[in-house]
mmCIF file of the N, C-alpha and C atoms, coordinates in Angstrom:
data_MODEL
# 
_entry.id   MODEL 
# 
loop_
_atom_site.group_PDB 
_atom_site.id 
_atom_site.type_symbol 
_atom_site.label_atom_id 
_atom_site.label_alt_id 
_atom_site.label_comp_id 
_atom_site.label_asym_id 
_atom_site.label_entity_id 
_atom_site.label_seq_id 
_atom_site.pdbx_PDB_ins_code 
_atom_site.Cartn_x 
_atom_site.Cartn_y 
_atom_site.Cartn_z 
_atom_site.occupancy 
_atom_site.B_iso_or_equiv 
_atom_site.pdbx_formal_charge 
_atom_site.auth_seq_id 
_atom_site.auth_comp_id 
_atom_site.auth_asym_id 
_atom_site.auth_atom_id 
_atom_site.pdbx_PDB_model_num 
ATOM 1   N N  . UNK A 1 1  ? -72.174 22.204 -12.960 1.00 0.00 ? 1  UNK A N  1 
ATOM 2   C CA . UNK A 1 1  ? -73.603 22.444 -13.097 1.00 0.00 ? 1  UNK A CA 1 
ATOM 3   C C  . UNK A 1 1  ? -74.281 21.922 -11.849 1.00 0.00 ? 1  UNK A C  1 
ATOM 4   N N  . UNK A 1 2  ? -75.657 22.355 -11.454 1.00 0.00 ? 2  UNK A N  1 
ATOM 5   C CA . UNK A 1 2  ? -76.144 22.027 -10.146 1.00 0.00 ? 2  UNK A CA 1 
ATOM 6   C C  . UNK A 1 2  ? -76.873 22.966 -9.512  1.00 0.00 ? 2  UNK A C  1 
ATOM 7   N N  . UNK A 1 3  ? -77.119 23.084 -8.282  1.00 0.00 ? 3  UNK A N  1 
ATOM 8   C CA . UNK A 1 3  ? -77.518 24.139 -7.317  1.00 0.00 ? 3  UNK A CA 1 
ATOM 9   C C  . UNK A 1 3  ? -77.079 24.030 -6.141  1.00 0.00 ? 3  UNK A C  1 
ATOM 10  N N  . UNK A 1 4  ? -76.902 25.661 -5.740  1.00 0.00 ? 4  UNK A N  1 
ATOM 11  C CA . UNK A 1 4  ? -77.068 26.120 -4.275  1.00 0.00 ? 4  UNK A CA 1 
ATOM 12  C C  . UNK A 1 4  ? -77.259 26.875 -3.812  1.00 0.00 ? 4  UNK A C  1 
ATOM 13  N N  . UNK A 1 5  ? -77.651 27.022 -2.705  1.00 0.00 ? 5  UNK A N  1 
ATOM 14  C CA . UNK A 1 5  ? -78.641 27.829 -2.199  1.00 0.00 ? 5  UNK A CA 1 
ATOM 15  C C  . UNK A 1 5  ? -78.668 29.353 -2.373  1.00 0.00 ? 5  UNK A C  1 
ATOM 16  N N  . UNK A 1 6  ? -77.085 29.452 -2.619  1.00 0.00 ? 6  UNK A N  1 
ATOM 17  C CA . UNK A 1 6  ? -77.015 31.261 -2.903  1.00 0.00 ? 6  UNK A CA 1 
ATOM 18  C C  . UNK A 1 6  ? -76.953 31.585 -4.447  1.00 0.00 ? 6  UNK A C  1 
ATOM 19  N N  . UNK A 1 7  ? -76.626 30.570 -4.969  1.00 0.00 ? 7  UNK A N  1 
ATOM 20  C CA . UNK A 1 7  ? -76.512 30.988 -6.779  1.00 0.00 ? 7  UNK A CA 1 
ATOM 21  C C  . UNK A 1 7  ? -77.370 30.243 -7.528  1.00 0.00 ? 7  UNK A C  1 
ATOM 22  N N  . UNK A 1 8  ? -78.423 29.119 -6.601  1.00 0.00 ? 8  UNK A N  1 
ATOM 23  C CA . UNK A 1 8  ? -79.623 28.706 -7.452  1.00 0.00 ? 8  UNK A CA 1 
ATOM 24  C C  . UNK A 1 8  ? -78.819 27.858 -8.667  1.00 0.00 ? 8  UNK A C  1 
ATOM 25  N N  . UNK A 1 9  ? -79.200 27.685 -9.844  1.00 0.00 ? 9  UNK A N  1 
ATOM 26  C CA . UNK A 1 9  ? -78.716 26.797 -10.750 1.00 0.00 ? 9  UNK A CA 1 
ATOM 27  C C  . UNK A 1 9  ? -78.018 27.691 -11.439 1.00 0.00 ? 9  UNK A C  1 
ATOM 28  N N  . UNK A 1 10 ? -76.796 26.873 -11.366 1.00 0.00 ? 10 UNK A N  1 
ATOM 29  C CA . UNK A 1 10 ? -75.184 27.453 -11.868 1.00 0.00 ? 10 UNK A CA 1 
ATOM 30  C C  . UNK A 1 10 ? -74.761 26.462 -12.841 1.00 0.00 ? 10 UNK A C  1 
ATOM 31  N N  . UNK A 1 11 ? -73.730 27.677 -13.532 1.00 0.00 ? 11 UNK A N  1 
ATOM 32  C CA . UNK A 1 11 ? -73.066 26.524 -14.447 1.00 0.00 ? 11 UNK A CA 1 
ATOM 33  C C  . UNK A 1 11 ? -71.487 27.252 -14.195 1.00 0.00 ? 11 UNK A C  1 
ATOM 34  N N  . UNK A 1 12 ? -70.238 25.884 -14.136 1.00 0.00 ? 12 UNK A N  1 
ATOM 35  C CA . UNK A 1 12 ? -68.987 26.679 -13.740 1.00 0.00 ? 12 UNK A CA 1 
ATOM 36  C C  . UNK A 1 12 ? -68.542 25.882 -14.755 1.00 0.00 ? 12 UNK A C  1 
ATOM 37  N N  . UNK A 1 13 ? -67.706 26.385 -15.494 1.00 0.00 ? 13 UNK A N  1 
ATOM 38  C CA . UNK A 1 13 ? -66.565 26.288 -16.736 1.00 0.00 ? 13 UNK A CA 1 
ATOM 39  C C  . UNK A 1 13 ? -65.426 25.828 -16.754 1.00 0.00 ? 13 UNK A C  1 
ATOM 40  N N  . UNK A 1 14 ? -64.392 25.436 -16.370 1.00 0.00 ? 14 UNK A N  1 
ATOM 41  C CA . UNK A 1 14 ? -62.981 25.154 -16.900 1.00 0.00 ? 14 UNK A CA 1 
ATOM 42  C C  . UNK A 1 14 ? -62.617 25.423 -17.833 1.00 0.00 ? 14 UNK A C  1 
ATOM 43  N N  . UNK A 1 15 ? -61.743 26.334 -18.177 1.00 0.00 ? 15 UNK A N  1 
ATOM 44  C CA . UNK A 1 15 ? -61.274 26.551 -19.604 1.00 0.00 ? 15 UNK A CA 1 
ATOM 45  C C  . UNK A 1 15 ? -59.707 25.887 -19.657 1.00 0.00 ? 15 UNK A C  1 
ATOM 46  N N  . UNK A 1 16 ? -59.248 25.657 -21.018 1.00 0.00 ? 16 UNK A N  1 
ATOM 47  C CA . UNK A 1 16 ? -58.201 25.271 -20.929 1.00 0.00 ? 16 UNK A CA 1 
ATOM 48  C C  . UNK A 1 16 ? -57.223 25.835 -20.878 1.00 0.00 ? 16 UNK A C  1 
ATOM 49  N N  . UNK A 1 17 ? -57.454 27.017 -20.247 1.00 0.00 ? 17 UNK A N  1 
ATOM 50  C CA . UNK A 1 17 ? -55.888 28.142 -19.156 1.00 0.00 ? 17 UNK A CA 1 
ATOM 51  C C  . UNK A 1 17 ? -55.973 27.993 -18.078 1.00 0.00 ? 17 UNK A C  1 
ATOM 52  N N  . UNK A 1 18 ? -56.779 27.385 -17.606 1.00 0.00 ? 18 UNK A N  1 
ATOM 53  C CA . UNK A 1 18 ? -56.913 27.225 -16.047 1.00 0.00 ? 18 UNK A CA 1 
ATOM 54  C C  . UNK A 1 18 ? -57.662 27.882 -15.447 1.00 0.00 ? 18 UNK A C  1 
ATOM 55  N N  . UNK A 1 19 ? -58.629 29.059 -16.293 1.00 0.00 ? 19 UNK A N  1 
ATOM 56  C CA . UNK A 1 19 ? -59.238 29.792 -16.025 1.00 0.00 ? 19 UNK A CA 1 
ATOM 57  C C  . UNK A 1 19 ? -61.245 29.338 -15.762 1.00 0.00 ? 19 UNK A C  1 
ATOM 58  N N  . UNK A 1 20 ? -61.309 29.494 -14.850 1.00 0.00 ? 20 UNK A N  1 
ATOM 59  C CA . UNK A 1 20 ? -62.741 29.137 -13.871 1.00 0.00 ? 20 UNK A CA 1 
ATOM 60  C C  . UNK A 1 20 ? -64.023 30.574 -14.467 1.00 0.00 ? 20 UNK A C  1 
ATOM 61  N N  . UNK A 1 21 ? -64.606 29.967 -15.064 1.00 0.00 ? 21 UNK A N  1 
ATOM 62  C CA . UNK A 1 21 ? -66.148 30.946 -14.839 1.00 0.00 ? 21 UNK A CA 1 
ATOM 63  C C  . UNK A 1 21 ? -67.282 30.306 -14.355 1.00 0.00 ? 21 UNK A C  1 
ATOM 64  N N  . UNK A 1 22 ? -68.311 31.108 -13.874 1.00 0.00 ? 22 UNK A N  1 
ATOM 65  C CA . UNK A 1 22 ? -69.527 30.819 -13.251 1.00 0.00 ? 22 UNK A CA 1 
ATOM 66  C C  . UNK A 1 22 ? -70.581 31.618 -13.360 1.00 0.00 ? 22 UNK A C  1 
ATOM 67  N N  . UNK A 1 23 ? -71.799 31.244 -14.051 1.00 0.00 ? 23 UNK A N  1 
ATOM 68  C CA . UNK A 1 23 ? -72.440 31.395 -14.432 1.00 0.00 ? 23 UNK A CA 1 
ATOM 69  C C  . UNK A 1 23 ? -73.911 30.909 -13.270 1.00 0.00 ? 23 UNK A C  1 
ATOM 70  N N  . UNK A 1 24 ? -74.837 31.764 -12.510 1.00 0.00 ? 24 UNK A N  1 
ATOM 71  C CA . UNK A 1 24 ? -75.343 32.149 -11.319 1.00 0.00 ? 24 UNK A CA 1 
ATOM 72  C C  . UNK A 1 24 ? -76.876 32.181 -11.903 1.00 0.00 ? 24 UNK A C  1 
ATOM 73  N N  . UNK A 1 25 ? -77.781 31.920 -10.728 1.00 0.00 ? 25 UNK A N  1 
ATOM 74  C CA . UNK A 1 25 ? -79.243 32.312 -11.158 1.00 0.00 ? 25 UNK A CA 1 
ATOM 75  C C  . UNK A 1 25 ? -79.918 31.827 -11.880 1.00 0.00 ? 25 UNK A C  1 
ATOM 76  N N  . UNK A 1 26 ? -79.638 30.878 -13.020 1.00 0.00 ? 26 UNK A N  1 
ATOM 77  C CA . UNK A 1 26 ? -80.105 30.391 -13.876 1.00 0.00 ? 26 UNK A CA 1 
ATOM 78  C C  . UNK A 1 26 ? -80.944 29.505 -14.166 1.00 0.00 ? 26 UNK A C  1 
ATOM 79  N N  . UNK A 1 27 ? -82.312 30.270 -14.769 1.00 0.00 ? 27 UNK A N  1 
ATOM 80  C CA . UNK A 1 27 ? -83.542 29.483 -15.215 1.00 0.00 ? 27 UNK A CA 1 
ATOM 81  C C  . UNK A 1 27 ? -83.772 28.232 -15.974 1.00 0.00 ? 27 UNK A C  1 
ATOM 82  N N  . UNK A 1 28 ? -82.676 28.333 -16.706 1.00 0.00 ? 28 UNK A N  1 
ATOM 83  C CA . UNK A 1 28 ? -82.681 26.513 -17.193 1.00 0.00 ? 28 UNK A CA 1 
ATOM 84  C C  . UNK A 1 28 ? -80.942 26.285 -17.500 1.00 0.00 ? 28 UNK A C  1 
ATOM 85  N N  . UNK A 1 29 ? -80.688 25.202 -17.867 1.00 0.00 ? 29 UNK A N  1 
ATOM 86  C CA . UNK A 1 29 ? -79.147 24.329 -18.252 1.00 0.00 ? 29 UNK A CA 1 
ATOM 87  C C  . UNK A 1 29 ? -78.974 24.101 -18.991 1.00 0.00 ? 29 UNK A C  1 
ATOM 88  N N  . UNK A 1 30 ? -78.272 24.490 -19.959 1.00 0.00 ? 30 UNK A N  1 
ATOM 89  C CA . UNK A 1 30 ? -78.389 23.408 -21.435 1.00 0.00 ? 30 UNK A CA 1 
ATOM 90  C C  . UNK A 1 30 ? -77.428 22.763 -21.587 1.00 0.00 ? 30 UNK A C  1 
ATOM 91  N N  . UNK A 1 31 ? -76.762 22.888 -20.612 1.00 0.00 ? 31 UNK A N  1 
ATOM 92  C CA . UNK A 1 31 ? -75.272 21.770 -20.570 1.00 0.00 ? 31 UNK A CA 1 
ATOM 93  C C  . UNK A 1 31 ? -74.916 20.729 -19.867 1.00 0.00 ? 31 UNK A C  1 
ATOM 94  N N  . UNK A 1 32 ? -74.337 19.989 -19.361 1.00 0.00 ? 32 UNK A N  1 
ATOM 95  C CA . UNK A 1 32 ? -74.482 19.043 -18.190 1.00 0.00 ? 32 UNK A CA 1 
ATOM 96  C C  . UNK A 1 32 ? -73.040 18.308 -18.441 1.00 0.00 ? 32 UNK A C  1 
ATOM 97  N N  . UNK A 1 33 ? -72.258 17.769 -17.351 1.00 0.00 ? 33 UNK A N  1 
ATOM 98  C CA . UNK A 1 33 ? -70.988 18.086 -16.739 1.00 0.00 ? 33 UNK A CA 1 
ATOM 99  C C  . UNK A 1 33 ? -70.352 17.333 -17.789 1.00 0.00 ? 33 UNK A C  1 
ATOM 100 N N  . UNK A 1 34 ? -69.234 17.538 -18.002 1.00 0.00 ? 34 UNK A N  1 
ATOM 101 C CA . UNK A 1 34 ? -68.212 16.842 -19.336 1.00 0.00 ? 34 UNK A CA 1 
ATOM 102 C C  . UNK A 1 34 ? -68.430 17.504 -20.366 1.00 0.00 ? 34 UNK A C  1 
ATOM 103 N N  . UNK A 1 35 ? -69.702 18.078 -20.783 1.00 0.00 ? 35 UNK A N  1 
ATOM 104 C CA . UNK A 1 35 ? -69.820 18.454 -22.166 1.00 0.00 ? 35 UNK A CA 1 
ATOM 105 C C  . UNK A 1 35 ? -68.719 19.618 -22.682 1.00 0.00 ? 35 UNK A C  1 
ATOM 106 N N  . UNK A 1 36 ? -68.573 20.131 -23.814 1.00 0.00 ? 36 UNK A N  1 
ATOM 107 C CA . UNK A 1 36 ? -67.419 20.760 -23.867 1.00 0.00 ? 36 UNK A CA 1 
ATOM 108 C C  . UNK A 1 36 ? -68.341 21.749 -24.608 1.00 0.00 ? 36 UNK A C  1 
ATOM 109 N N  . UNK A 1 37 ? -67.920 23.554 -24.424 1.00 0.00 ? 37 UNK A N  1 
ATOM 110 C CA . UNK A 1 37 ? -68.649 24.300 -24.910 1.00 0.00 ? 37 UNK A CA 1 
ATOM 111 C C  . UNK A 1 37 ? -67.297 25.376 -25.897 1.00 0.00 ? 37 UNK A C  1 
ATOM 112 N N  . UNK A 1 38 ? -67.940 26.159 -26.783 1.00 0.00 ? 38 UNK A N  1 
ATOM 113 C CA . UNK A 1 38 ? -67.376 26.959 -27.481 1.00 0.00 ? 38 UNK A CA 1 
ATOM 114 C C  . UNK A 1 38 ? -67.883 28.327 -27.319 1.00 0.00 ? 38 UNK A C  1 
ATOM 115 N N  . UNK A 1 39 ? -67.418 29.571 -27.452 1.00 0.00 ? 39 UNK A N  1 
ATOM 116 C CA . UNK A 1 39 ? -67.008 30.515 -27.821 1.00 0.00 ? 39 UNK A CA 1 
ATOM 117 C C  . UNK A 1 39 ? -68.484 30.661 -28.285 1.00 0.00 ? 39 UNK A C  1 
ATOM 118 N N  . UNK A 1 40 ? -69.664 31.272 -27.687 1.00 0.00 ? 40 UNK A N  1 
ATOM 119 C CA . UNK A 1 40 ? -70.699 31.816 -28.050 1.00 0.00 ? 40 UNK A CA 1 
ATOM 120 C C  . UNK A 1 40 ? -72.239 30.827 -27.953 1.00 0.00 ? 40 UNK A C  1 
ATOM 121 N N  . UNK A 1 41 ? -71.521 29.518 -27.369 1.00 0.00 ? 41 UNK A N  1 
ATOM 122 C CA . UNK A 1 41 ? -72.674 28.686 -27.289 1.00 0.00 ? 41 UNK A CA 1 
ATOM 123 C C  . UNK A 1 41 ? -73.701 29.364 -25.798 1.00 0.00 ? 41 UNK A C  1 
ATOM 124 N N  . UNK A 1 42 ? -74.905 28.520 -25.769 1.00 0.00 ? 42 UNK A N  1 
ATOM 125 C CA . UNK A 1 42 ? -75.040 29.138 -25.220 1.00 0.00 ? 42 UNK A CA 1 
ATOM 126 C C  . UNK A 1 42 ? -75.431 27.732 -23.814 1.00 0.00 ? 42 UNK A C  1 
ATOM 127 N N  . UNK A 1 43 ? -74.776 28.131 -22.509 1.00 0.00 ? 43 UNK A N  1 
ATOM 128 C CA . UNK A 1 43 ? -74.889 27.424 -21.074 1.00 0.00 ? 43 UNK A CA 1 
ATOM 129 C C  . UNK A 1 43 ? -76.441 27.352 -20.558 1.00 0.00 ? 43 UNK A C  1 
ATOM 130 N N  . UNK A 1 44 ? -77.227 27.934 -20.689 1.00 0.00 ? 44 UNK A N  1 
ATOM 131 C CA . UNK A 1 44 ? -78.033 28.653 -19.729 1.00 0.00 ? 44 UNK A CA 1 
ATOM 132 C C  . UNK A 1 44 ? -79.030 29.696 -20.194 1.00 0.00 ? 44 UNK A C  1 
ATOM 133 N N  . UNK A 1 45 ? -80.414 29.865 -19.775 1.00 0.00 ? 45 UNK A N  1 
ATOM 134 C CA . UNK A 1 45 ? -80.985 30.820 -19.416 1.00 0.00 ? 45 UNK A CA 1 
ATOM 135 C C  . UNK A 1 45 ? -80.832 31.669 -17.981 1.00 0.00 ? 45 UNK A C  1 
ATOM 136 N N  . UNK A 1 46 ? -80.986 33.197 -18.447 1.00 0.00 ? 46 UNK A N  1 
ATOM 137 C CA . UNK A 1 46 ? -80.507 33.848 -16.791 1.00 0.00 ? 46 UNK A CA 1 
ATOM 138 C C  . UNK A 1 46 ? -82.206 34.178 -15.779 1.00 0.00 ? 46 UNK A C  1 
ATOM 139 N N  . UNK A 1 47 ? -81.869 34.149 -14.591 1.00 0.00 ? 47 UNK A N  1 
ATOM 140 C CA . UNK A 1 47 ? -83.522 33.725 -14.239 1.00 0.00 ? 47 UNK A CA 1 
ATOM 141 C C  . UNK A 1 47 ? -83.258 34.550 -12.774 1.00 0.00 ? 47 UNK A C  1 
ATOM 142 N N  . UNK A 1 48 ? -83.922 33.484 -11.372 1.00 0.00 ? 48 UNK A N  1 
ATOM 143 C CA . UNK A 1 48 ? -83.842 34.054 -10.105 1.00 0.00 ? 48 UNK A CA 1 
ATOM 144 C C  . UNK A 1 48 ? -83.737 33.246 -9.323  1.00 0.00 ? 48 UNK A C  1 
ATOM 145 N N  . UNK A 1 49 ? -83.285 32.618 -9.340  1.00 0.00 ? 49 UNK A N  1 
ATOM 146 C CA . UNK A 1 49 ? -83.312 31.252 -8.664  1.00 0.00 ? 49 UNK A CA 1 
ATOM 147 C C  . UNK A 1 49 ? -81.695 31.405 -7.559  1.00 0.00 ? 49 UNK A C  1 
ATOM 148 N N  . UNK A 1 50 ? -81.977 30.459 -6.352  1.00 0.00 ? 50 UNK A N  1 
ATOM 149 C CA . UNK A 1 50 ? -80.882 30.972 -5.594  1.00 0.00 ? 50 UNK A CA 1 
ATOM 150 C C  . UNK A 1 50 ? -81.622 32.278 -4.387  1.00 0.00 ? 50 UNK A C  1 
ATOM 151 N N  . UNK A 1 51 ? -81.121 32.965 -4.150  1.00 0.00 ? 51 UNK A N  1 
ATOM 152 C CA . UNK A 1 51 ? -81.205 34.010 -3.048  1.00 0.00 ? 51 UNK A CA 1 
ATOM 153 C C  . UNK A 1 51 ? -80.842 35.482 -4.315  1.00 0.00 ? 51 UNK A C  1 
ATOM 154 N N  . UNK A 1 52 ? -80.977 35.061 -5.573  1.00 0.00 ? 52 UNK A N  1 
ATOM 155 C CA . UNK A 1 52 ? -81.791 36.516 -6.087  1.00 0.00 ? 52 UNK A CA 1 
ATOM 156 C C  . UNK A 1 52 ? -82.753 37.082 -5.814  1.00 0.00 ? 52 UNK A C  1 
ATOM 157 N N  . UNK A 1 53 ? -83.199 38.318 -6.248  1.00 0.00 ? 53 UNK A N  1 
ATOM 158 C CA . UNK A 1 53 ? -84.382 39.106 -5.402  1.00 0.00 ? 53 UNK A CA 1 
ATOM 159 C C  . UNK A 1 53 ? -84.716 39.484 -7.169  1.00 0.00 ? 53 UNK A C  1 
ATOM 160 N N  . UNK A 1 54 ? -84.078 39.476 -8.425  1.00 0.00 ? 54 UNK A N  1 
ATOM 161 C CA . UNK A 1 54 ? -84.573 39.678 -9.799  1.00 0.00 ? 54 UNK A CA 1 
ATOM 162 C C  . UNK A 1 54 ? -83.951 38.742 -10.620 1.00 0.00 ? 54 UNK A C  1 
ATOM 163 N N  . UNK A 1 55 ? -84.523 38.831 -11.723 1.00 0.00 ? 55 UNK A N  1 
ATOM 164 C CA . UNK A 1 55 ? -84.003 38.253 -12.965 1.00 0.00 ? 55 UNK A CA 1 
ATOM 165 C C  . UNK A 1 55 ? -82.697 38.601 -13.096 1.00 0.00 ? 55 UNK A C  1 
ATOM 166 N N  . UNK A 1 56 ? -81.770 37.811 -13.307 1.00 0.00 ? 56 UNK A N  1 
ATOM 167 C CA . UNK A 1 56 ? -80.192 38.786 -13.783 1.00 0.00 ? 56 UNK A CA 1 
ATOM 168 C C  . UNK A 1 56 ? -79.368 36.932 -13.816 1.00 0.00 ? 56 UNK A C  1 
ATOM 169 N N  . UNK A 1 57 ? -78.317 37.705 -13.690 1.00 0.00 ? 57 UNK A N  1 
ATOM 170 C CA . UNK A 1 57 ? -77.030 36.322 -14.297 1.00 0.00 ? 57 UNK A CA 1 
ATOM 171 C C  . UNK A 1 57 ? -76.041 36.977 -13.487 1.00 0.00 ? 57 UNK A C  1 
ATOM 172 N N  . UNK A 1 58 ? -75.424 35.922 -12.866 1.00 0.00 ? 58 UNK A N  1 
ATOM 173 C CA . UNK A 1 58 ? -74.493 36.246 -11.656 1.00 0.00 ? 58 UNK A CA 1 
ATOM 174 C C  . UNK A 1 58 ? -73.091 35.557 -12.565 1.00 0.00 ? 58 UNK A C  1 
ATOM 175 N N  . UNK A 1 59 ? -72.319 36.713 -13.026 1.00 0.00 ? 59 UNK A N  1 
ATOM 176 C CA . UNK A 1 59 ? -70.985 36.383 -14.232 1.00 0.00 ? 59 UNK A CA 1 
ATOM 177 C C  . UNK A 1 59 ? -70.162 36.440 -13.415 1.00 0.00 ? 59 UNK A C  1 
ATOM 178 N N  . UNK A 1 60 ? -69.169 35.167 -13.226 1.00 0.00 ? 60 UNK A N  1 
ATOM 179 C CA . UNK A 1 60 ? -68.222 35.782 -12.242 1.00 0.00 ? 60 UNK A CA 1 
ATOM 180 C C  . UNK A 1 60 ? -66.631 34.739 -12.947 1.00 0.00 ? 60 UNK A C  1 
ATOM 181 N N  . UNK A 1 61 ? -65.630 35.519 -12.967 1.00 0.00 ? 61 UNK A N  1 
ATOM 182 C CA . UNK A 1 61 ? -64.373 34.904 -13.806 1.00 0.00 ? 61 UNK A CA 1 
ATOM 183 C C  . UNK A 1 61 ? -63.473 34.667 -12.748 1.00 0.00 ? 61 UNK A C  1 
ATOM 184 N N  . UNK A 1 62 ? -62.540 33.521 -12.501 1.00 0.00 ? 62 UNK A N  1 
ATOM 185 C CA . UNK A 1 62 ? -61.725 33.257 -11.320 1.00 0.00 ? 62 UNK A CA 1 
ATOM 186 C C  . UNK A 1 62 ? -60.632 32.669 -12.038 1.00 0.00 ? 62 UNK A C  1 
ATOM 187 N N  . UNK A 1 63 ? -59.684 33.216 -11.439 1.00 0.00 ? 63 UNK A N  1 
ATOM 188 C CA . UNK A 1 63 ? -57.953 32.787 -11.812 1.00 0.00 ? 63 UNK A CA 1 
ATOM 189 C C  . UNK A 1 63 ? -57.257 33.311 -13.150 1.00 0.00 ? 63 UNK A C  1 
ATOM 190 N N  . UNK A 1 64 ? -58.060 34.529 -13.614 1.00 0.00 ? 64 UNK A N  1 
ATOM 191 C CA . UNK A 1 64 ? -57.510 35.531 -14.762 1.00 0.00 ? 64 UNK A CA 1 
ATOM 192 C C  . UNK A 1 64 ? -57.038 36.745 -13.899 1.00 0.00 ? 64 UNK A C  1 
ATOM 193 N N  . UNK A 1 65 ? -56.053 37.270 -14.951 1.00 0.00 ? 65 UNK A N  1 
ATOM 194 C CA . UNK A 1 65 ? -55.303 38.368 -14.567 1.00 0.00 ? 65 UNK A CA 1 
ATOM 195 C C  . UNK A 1 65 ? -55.969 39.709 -15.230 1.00 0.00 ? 65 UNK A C  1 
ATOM 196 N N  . UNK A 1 66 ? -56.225 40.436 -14.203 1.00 0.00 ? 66 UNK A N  1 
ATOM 197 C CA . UNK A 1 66 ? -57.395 41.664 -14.931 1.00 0.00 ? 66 UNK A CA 1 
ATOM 198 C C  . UNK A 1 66 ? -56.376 42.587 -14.898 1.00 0.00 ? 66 UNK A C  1 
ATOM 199 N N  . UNK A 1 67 ? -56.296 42.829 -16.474 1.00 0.00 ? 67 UNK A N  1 
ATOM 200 C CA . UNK A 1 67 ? -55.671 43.913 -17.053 1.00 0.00 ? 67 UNK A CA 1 
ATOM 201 C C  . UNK A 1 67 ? -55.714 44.864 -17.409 1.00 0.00 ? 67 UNK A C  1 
ATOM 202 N N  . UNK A 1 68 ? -56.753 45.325 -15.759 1.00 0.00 ? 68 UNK A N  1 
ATOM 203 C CA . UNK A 1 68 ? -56.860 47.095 -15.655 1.00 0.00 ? 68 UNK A CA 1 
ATOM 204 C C  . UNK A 1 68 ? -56.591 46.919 -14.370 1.00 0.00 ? 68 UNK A C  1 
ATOM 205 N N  . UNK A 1 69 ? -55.918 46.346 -13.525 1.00 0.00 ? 69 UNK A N  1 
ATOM 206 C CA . UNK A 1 69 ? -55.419 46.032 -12.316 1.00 0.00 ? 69 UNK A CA 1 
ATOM 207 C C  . UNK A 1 69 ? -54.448 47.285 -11.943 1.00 0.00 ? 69 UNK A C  1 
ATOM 208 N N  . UNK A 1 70 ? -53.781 48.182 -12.845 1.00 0.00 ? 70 UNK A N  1 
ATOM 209 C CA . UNK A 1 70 ? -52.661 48.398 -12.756 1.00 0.00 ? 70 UNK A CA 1 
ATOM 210 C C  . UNK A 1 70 ? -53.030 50.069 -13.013 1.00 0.00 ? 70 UNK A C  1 
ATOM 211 N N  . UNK A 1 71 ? -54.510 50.110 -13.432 1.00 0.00 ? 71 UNK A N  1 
ATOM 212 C CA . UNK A 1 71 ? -54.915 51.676 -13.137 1.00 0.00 ? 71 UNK A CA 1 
ATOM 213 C C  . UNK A 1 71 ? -55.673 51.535 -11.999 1.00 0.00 ? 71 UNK A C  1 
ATOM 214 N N  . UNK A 1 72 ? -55.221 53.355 -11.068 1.00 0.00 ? 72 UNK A N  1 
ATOM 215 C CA . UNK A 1 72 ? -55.873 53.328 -9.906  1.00 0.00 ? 72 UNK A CA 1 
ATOM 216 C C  . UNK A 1 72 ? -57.678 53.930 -10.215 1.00 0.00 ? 72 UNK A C  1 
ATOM 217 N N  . UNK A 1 73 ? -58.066 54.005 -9.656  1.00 0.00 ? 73 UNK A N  1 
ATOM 218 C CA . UNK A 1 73 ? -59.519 54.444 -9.381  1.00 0.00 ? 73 UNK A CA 1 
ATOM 219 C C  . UNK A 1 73 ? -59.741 55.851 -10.005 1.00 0.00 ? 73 UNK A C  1 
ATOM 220 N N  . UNK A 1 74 ? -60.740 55.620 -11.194 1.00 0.00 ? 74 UNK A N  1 
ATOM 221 C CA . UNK A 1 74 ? -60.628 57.313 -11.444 1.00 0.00 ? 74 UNK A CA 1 
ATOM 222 C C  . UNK A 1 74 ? -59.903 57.960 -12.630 1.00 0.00 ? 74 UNK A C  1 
ATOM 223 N N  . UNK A 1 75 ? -58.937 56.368 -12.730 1.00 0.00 ? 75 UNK A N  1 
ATOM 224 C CA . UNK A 1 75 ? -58.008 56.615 -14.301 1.00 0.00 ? 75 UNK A CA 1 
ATOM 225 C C  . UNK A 1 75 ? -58.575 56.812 -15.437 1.00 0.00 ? 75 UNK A C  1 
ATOM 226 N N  . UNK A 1 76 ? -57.945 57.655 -16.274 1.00 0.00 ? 76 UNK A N  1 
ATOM 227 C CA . UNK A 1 76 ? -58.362 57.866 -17.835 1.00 0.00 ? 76 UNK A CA 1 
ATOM 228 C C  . UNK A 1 76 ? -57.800 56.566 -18.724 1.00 0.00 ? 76 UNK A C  1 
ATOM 229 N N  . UNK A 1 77 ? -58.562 55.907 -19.030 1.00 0.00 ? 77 UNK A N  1 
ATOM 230 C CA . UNK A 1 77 ? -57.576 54.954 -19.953 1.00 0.00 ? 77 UNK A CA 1 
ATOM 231 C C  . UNK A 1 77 ? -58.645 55.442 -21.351 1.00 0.00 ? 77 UNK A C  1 
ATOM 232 N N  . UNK A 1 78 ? -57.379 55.416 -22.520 1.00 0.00 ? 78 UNK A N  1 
ATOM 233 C CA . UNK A 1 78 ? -58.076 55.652 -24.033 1.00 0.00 ? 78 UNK A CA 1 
ATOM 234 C C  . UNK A 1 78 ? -57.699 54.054 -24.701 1.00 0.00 ? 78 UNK A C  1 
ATOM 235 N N  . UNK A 1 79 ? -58.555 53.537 -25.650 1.00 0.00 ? 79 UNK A N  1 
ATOM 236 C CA . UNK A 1 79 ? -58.317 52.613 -26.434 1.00 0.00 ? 79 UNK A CA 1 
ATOM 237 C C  . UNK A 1 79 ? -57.890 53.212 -27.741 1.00 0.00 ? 79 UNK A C  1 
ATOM 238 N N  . UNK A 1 80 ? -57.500 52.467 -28.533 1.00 0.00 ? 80 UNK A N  1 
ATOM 239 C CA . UNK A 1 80 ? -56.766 53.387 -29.411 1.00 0.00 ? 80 UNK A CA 1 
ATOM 240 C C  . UNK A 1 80 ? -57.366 52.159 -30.380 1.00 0.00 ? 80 UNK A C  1 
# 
C-alpha cells in the first residue's frame, strides 16, 4: 500500500501461491500493510490519482500462468 507517482495510491497483494496483484489509481485504502484480505473484500476505492487522465483501476496480476497463453490471436475458444 502507498503511492507513486505513476499508479497514485496502490494496493499490491501477496497471495499465498506466490502470486502478486496490484491494484492502481486509487481514491481511498481500506487496508494497510500486514492485514490479511479474503476473496471479495474490498482493498480500495478506484479514482485518478497517479498519472491517470480518468477514473478507472489499474488491475494488474504478476507471476500467474495465463491459461489462454497457448491460443494464438484470433482463436475460437468455446466454454463448455
Amino acid at each position: 500500500q502507498g503511492w507513486n507517482y505513476g499508479g497514485g495510491n496502490h494496493v499490491t497483494i501477496l497471495h499465498s501461491n506466490g502470486v502478486v496483484s496490484y491494484y492502481g489509481h486509487l481514491m481511498s485504502i481500506f487496508v494497510k500493510p500486514g492485514d490479511r484480505v479474503s476473496v471479495g473484500d474490498r482493498v480500495g476505492l478506484m479514482g485518478q490519482t497517479g498519472k491517470a487522465t480518468g477514473c478507472h483501476l489499474h488491475f494488474q496480476v504478476m507471476g500467474a500462468k495465463n491459461p489462454l497463453a497457448r491460443y494464438g490471436l484470433g482463436s475460437f475458444i468455446r466454454y463448455k
